[in-house]
C-alpha positions, 0 to 999 in steps of 0.5 A: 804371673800365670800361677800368681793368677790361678792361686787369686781364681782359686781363692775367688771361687772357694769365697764364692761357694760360701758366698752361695752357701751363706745366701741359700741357708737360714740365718743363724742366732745362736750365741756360736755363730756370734763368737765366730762372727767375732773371731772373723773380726778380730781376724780382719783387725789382726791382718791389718796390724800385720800390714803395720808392722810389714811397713815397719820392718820393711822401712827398717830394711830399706827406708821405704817411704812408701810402705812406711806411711801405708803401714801407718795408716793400717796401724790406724785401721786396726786400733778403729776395726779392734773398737769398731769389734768391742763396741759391735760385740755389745751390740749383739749382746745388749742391742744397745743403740748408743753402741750401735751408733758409735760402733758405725763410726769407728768402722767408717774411721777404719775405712777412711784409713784403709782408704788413705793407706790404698791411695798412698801406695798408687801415689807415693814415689818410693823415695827413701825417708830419713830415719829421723824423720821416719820413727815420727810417723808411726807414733803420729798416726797412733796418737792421731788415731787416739784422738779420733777414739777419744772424739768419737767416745765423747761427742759420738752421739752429736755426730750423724747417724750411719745405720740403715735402719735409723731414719735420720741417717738415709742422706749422710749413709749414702753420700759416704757409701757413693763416695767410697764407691766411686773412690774405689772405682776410680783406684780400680781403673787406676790399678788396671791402667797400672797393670796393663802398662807394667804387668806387674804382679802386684798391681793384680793382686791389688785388683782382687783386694779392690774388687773384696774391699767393695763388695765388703762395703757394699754388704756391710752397708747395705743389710740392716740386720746385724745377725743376717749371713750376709753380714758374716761374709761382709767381714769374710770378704773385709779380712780377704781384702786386707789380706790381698792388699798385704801380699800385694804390698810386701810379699811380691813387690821387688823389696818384698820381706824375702827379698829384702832378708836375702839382701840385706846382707849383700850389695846389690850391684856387685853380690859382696857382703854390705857394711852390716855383714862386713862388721859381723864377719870382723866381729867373728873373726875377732871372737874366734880368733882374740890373739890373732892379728885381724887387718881391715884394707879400706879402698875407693877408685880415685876420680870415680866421679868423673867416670860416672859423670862422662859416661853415666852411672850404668858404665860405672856399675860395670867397672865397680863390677869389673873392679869386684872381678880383678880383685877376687882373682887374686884373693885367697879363699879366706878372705872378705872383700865388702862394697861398704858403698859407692865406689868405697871397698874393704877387704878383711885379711885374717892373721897374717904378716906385715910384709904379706899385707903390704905384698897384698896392697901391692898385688891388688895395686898393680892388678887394678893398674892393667886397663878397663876397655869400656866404650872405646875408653881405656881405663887404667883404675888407681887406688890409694889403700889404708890397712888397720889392724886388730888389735893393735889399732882399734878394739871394735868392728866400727873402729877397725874400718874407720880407721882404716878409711882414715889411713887410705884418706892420709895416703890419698894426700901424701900420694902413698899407694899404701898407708899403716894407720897411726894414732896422729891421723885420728888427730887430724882428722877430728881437727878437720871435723872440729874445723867443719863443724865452727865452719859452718857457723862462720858466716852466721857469725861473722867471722869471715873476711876478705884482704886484698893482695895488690897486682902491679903492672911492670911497664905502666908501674900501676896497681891494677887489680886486686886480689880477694883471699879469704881470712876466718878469725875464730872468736875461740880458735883465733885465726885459722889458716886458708890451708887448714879450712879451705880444704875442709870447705871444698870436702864438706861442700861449704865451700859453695855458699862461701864462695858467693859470699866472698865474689858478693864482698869482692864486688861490694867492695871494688863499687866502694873503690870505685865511688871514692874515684879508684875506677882503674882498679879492679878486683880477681876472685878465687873460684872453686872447681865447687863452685864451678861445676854446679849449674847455676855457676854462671847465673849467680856470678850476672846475679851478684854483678848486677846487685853490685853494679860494678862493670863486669870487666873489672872483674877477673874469676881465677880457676886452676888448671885441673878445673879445665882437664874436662874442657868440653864443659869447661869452655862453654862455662868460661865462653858465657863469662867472657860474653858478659865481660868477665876476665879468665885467669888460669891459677897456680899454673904450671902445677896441674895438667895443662898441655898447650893443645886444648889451653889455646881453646880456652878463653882467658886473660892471664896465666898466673904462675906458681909461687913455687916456680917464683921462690927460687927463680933466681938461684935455681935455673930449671925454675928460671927456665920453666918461668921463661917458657912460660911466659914465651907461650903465653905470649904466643897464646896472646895473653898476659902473665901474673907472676905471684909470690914475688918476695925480693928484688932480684926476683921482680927485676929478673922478671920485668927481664924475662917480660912478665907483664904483672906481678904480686907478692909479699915484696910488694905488699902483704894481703891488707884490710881495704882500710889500709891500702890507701895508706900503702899505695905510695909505699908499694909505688916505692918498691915498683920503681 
């Protein structure tokens, strides 16, 4: 900071001796001192083209919003500076007044751009701008410039005149300098304000840049005669400016050039090498070594989310780096471990075995298996990895780590700790990618609906709910199946606005039941654990209720065991439902994590136990057991059990034996259309008794 201030007083004072020698000593007419008079110009115009292309290259390194515009608008200013010096050239050498007059008002355009790019710097939030959106600006602010070149060019003689020394421009020059005056002034005491609060290095350079650029317009506007000294340290004191304001901007800000070069190549956080850097040491590796198998191992830290949810980002930052430590203790030297991002890891393995690779995944398995302590929580971090190799499985730096992400995805669902990748993973994968992309035009198009699934009550022998699943009938693909796109919709976050389509159509539907005379009827509706977390869950859910205008009691919202693992969040959630009526079914129960200490906090209505639990109820007796104990602790719960996936007889009455109070399943009847069930409701009494 101090040395950053000596080298400002430093400049400050040299200016200042030529400030008093320009003012002491005559003025100057010789066809020299014009030429030098030009070159200090074209040095301004060269300075602040510096400052645009600093802005580029800052935003191709960090997709800085900020610098980017400030950078565009320094592109303006150097294409008006560059005419306003053409134009002030011939005014030296012809005393043409046209000129004259066209030559004031490219350099009011250059200071109302230099102006905007200062404003924009103090005021812009440094947000990072897509780059779609980014290589627009660049061009816009060049052809916006061009126009203005062209306007001025054309129509510049209408326009008001800006010279001292005209009669007719004494009222326009001066609201235009008082108001660049008091906007300067204003940024002045802004910046100190800055200063003051940060301390901050650039907001003082900043501060000199200010005080040069209204000195620079104070002389530039001021003197009347275009060869006077003071003239030429106007320009000294506009390039000295820009200068400033460009070190301010790009050589002392936190992502300076030099620190983004040094950067760019490393992760922050954890001082590994970043995606880019990764893909050039598998690029060398292949180059150097053509015949030798190069693997790529692809990582991330299962329920990573949730850690950085219940403790926060910065307690996350430490384990990602604690994950960095265990790891590279046990790594020989010639390896590469990258953060491609997130939570997201890969280690590049040079040239060896099949079994060494797999001792490998195991070692670094079990390394991150021995605990974290971490804010008096114990951590024990699994990873599911997926291993790629070269040349075997891909040709290209990009292809390796894609395909070896695809193979740790594939072990993630099959629950392998370790996976090879194979040819028939790309292909599921781009069915996935297939499957998202029609999705997310399935509900533009109309290809989703709802069938309906009766629940039966074993003692009253009545149809009492209905349960909404949803269905997607491509016009080109046909019928895709729940389990292949429902999936798909959770991973992709489609699953969000689906989710209020299907409990809109849900509830639609039971107030069409209802105003035929169906009132008993209610209907249940699959939630998902999406859906459920997001913060205006509950205010959508009154939301539809209340467009639909159906009595929230008929309506039961079924979530899954794992929904409720984090239930601190998840009881006020169900707490506000069950206030406004709603009924709580806990889904596939049996399957997840549920332990009787905290399922009695949670307010709900029914336990829905598993199909799989059901299929073999009555040949297999651990199943028989598991159903039996169920059902004696939801009694002792005092709450009601639904048991789904019925497909005999022997299995209903085995459970209206064991005291199950409702059931559901294709023994009954088949999901159907709401046309159709009216027609099925006699067949399905049938069947109960």
């Amino acid at each position: 900071m101090t040395k950053t201030l000596t080298k400002n007083f430093i400049v400050l004072g040299i200016i200042s001796v030529i400030s008093l020698y320009l003012l002491i000593v005559p003025a100057h007419h010789s066809q020299e001192f014009l030429w030098f008079h030009l070159l200090l110009e074209f040095f301004s115009v060269a300075v602040a083209y510096s400052i645009a292309i600093q802005g580029w290259t800052i935003y191709r390194l960090t997709y800085s919003q900020k610098r980017l515009w400030v950078g565009a608008s320094f592109l303006s200013v150097a294409l008006f500076e560059l005419f306003h010096t053409i134009t002030f050239s011939n005014i030296i050498m012809t005393a043409s007044n046209e000129l004259i007059h066209l030559s004031s008002w490219f350099w009011l355009l250059a200071r109302i751009s230099a102006a905007i790019g200062i404003v924009l710097y103090l005021t812009l939030s440094d947000t990072k701008l897509t780059d779609q959106k980014g290589r627009l600006i660049y061009p816009g602010a060049l052809l916006t410039s061009i126009i203005f070149i062209i306007a001025v060019l054309i129509w510049g003689q209408s326009l008001p005149a800006l010279n001292r020394d005209v009669e007719t421009s004494g009222v326009f020059h001066d609201i235009v300098d008082h108001s660049f005056f008091l906007l300067y002034a204003g940024m002045f005491i802004a910046v100190v304000q800055k200063y003051m609060t940060t301390k901050k290095q650039p907001y003082l350079t900043i501060l000199f840049s200010l005080l040069f650029i209204n000195l620079s317009d104070i002389i530039l506007t001021m003197v009347i005669n275009p060869s006077h000294n003071l003239i030429f340290l106007g320009h000294i004191y506009r390039a000295l400016a820009y200068y400033f304001l460009l070190k301010a901007i790009f050589f002392q800000s936190d992502d300076s050039i030099e620190n983004m070069v040094e950067q760019k190549d490393n992760d922050h956080l954890t001082g590994l090498p970043n995606r880019l850097l990764f893909k050039q040491k598998i690029q060398e590796q292949m180059r150097d070594h053509p015949q030798e198998a190069t693997a790529v191992m692809s990582f991330d830290i299962d329920r990573f989310k949730k850690i950085n949810d219940v403790l926060g980002h910065e307690k996350g930052d430490l384990i990602l780096k604690e994950v960095v430590k265990k790891i590279k203790k046990i790594l020989p030297q010639e390896m590469t471990l990258s953060r491609l991002g997130g939570d997201e890891f890969a280690l590049l393995v040079p040239y060896i075995s099949k079994t060494s690779l797999i001792n490998l995944a195991n070692n670094i398995i079990r390394e991150l298996k021995k605990p974290v302590n971490l804010s008096n929580y114990e951590f024990e971090l699994e990873i599911n990895i997926g291993i790629a190799c070269y040349p075997f499985d891909a040709k290209t730096p990009d292809d390796l780590i894609k395909n070896a992400g695809i193979a740790m995805l594939y072990g993630k669902k099959t629950n392998q700790p370790y996976t090879f990748f194979k040819q028939f993973m790309i292909d599921e994968t781009q069915e996935k990618a297939l499957i998202e992309q029609h999705l997310r035009k399935a509900l533009e198009h109309n290809e989703l609906s709802l069938v309906y699934q009766p629940q039966v009550n074993l003692k009253s022998k009545d149809i009492i709910s209905m349960e909404a699943l949803l269905r997607w009938d491509h016009k080109h693909l046909g019928s895709i199946p729940p389990g292949k796109f429902i999936p798909v919709a959770e991973e992709s976050g489609l699953i969000i606005d689906i989710g209020k389509w299907v409990l809109r159509q849900a509830c639609q539907q039971l107030h069409k039941w209802h105003s035929v005379g169906m009132t008993s009827l209610e209907v249940s509706v699959n939630i998902s654990i999406r859906q459920f977390s997001q913060p205006d869950f509950v205010l959508y859910v009154k939301q539809i209720i209340n467009e639909t205008r159906i009595a929230p009691n008929k309506l039961t919202l079924e979530i899954t065991e794992s929904m409720t693992m984090d239930y601190e969040s998840a009881i006020p959630i169900l707490e506000r439902l069950k206030q406004m009526g709603i009924k709580i079914a806990i889904d596939d129960f049996g399957t997840g994590y549920s332990s009787l200490s905290y399922l009695k906090k949670l307010p709900i209505d029914y336990l829905k136990i598993d199909r799989s639990f059901i299929q073999d109820i009555e040949k297999d007796a651990d199943s028989c057991s598991i159903v039996e104990t169920i059902i004696s602790m939801a009694k002792h719960l005092k709450v009601e059990v639904i048991a789904e996936g019925i497909e005999s007889r022997e299995q209903l009455n085995l459970l209206l034996k064991k005291g199950c109070d409702h059931v559901q399943g294709f023994y009954l009847s088949k999901p159907l259309v709401p046309e159709k069930f009216k027609q099925q409701i006699e067949y399905i009494y049938k069947k109960i008794i």
